[in-house]
C-alpha positions as CSV (number, residue, x, y, z in Angstrom):
1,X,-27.8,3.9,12.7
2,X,-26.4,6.3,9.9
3,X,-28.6,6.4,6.5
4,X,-27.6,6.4,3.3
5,X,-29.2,10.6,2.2
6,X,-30.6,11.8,-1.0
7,X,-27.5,14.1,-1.7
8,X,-25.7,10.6,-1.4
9,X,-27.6,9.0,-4.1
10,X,-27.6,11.8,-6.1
11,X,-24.3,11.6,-5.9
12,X,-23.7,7.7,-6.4
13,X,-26.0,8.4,-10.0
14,X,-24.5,11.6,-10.9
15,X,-20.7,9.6,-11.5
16,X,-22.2,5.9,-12.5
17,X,-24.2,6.8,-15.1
18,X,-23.9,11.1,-15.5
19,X,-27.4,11.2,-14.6
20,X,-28.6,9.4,-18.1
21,X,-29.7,5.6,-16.8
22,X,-28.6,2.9,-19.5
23,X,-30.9,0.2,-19.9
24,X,-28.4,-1.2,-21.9
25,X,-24.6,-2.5,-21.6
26,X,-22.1,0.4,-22.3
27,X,-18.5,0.1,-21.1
28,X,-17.1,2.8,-18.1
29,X,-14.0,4.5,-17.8
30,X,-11.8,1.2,-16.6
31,X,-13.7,-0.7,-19.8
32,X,-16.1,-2.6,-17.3
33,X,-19.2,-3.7,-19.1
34,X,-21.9,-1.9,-17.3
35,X,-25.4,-1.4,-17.4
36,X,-28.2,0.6,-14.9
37,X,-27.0,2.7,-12.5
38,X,-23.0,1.5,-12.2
39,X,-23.9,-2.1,-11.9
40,X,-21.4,-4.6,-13.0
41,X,-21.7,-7.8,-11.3
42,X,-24.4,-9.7,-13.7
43,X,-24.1,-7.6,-16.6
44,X,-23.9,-9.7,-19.8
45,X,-23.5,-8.3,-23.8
46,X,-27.0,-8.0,-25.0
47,X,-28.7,-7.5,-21.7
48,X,-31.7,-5.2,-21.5
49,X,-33.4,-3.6,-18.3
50,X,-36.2,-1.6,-17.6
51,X,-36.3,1.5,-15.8
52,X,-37.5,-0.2,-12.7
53,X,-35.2,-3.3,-13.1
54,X,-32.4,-0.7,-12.5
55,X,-33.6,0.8,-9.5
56,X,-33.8,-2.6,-8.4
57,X,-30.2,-3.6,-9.2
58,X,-29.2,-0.3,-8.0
59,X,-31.1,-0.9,-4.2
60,X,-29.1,-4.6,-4.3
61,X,-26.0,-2.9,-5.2
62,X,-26.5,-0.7,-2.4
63,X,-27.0,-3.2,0.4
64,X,-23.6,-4.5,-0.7
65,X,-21.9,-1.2,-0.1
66,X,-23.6,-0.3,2.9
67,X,-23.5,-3.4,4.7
68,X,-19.4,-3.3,3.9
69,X,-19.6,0.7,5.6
70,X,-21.2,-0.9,8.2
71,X,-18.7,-3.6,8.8
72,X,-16.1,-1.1,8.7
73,X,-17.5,1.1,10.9
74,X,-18.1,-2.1,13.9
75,X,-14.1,-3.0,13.1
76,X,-13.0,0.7,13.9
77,X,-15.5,1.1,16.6
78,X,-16.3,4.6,15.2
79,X,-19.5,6.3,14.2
80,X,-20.2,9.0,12.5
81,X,-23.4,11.1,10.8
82,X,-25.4,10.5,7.2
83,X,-23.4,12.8,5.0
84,X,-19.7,11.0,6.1
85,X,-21.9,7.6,6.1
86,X,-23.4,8.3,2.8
87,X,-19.8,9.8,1.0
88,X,-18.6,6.3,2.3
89,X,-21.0,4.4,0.5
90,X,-20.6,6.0,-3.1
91,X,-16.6,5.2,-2.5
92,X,-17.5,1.4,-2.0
93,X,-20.0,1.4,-4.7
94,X,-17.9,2.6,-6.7
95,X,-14.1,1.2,-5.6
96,X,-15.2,-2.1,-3.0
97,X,-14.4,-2.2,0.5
98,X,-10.7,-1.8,0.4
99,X,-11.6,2.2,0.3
100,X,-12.6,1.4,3.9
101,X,-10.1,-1.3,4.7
102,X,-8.0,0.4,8.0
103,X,-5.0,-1.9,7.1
104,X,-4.7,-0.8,3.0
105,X,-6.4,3.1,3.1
106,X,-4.2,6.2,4.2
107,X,-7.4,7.8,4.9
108,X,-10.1,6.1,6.4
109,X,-6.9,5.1,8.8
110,X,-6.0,8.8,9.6
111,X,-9.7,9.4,10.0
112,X,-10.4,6.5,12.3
113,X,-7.2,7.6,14.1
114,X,-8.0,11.2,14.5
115,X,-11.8,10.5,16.4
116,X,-10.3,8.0,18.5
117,X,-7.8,10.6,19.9
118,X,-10.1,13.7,19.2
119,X,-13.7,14.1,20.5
120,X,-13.9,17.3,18.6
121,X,-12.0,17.3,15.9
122,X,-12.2,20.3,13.6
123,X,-12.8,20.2,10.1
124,X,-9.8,21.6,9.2
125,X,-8.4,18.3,10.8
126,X,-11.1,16.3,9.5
127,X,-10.3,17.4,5.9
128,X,-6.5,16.9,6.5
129,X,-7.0,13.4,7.8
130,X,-9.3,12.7,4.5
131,X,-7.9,14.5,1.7
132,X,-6.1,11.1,0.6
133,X,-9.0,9.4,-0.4
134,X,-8.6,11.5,-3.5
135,X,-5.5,9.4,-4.9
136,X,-7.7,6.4,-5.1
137,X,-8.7,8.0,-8.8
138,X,-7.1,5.5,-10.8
139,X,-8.1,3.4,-13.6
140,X,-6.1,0.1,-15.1
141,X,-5.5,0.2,-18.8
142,X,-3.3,-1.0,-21.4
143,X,0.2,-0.1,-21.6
144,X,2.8,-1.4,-23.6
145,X,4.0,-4.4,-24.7
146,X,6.5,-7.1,-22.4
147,X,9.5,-8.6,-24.1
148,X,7.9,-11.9,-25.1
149,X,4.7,-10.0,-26.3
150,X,2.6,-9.9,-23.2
151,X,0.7,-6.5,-22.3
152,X,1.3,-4.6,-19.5
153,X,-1.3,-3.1,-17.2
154,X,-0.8,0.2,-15.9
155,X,-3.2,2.6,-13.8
156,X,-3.6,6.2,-14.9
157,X,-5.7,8.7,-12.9
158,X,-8.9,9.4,-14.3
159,X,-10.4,12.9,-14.5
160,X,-14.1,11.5,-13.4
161,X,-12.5,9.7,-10.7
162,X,-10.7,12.6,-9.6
163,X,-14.2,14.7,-9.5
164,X,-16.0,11.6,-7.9
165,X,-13.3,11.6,-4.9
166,X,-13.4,15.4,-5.0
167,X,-17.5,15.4,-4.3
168,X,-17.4,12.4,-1.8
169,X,-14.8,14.6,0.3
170,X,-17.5,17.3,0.2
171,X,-20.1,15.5,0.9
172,X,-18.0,14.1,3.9
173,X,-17.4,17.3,5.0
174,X,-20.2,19.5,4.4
175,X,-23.3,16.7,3.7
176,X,-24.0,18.4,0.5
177,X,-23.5,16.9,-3.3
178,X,-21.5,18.8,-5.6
179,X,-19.9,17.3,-8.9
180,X,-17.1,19.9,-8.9
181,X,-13.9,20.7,-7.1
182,X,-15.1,22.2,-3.8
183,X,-14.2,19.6,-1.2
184,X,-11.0,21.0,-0.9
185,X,-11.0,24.9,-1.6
186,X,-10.5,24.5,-5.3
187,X,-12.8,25.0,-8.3
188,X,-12.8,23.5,-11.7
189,X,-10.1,24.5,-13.7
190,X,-11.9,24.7,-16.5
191,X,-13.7,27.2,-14.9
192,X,-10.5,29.2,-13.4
193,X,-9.1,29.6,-17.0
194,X,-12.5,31.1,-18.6
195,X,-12.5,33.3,-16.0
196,X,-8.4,34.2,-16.2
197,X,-9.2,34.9,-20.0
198,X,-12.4,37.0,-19.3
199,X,-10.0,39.4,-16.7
200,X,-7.3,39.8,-19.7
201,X,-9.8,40.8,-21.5
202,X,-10.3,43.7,-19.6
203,X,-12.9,42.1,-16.2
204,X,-12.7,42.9,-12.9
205,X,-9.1,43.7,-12.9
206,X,-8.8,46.4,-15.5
207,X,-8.0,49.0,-12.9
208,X,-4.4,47.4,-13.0
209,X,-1.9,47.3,-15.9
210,X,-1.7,44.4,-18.7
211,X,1.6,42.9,-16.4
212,X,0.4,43.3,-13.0
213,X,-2.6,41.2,-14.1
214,X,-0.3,38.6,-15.9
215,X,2.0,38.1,-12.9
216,X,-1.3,37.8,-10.5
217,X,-2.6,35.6,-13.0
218,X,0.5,33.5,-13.5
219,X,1.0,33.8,-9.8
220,X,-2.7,32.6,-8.8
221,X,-1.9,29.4,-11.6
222,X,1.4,28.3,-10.1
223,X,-0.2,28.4,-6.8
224,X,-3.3,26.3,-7.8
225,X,-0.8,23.8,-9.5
226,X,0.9,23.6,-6.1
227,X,-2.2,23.0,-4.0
228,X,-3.2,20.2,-6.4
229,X,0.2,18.7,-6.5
230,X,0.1,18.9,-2.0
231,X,-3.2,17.3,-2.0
232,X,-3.1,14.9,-5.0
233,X,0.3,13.8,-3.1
234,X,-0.4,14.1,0.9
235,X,2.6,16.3,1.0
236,X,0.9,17.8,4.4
237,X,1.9,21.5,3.2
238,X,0.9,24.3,4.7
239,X,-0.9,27.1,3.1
240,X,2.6,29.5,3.8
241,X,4.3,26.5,2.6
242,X,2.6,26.1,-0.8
243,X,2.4,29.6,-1.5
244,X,6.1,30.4,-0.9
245,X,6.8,27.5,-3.0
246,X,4.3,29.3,-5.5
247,X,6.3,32.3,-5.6
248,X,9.3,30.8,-5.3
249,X,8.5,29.2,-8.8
250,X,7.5,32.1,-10.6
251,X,10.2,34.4,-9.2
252,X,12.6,31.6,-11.1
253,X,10.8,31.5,-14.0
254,X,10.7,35.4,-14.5
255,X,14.5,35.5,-13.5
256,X,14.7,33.0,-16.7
257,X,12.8,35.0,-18.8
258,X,14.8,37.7,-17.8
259,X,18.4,36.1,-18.3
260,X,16.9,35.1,-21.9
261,X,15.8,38.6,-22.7
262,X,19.7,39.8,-22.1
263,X,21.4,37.1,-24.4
């Protein structure tokens, strides 16, 4: 019987609570009042916990999600080790059992499907057959106002959201916990574009000229924006694909510039 693993419930408190335990309400990013570790369900205005009294709440909260990863897994007739167990228990603790539902999720389907037909499926086809757990990012909020003056709900994608399905991938994949955007190839792009401006400032590629690095710099961007776009959709592009469509865009956008220079 799979485990729930420390690098899970690192992970699970990392993204409920960003390491700091409240032992008092606070609201999350969907406006849920929340207290603890991520715990909703008897949270009332006012309420006050103890250190201890979260852990608790935390361990009950827990035996929700993992006893609805371990219905799942029965239904599919599938099995699999801690680190995909315990990456499936954060995204029920933290989105419910529909995460896990074969009828209603794109990738615990294609997931279930692929081990059912593969005994040794890679993890190149592993990550393929997850990488769509990443759309379930979203968070309802307010949008405008109905004729007859009723609000409209919406669902945005959230940036924490997008980290937290991000780090679950990885911990899918690899068994390790990691806040930022490894699961599939990518890093932070906070991260990218301090280290784009530290290189045109003269880094590790002031051997070349001022334009070569802007092209490969405006190049590497485009490209990024591509792979995001392929897995934030489930286009299924290749790599060849993405990066032709990469160049493709900046070779357009520097015949522009160029057409502009001559008028």
């Amino acid at each position: 019987m799979p485990k729930l693993t420390e690098a899970g419930r690192r992970l699970i408190k990392h993204f409920e609570a960003s390491d700091n335990l409240h032992l008092k309400p606070y609201r999350d990013s969907a406006g849920v009042l929340t207290i603890g570790w991520g715990h909703t369900k008897t949270t009332k205005r006012g309420m006050r916990i103890t250190a201890q009294e979260a852990e608790n709440l935390l361990a009950d909260d827990l035996k929700d999600a993992t006893g609805a990863v371990d219905a799942a897994l029965k239904a599919a007739g599938v099995s699999v080790n801690d680190a995909r167990y315990s990456a499936m228990v954060s995204a029920v603790f933290n989105l419910g059992p529909n995460v896990i539902d074969y009828g209603e999720s794109t990738w615990w389907r294609q997931y279930v499907d692929l081990v059912r037909s593969n005994d040794s499926p890679t993890s190149e086809q592993i990550g393929e057959a997850i990488a769509p757990l990443v759309r379930w990012n979203k968070v309802k909020v307010k949008g405008g106002w109905r004729p007859g003056r009723q609000r409209r709900w919406t669902y945005k994608p959230s940036k924490g959201l997008t980290r937290r399905r991000f780090s679950e991938i990885h911990l899918f994949l690899t068994g390790a916990f990691s806040p930022q955007f490894e699961a599939v190839g990518m890093s932070d792009p906070n991260t990218d574009k301090k280290t784009a401006e530290r290189e045109d400032r003269g880094g590790t590629d002031q051997v070349r000229s001022p334009k070569e690095r802007t092209s490969e710099l405006y190049l590497g961007a485009v490209t990024a924006l591509f792979i995001a776009l392929n897995n934030y959709l489930g286009l299924d592009l290749t790599d060849a694909q993405v990066g032709a469509l990469a160049t493709i865009a900046v070779s357009y956008g520097a015949y522009r510039t160029y057409k502009k220079a001559k008028q």
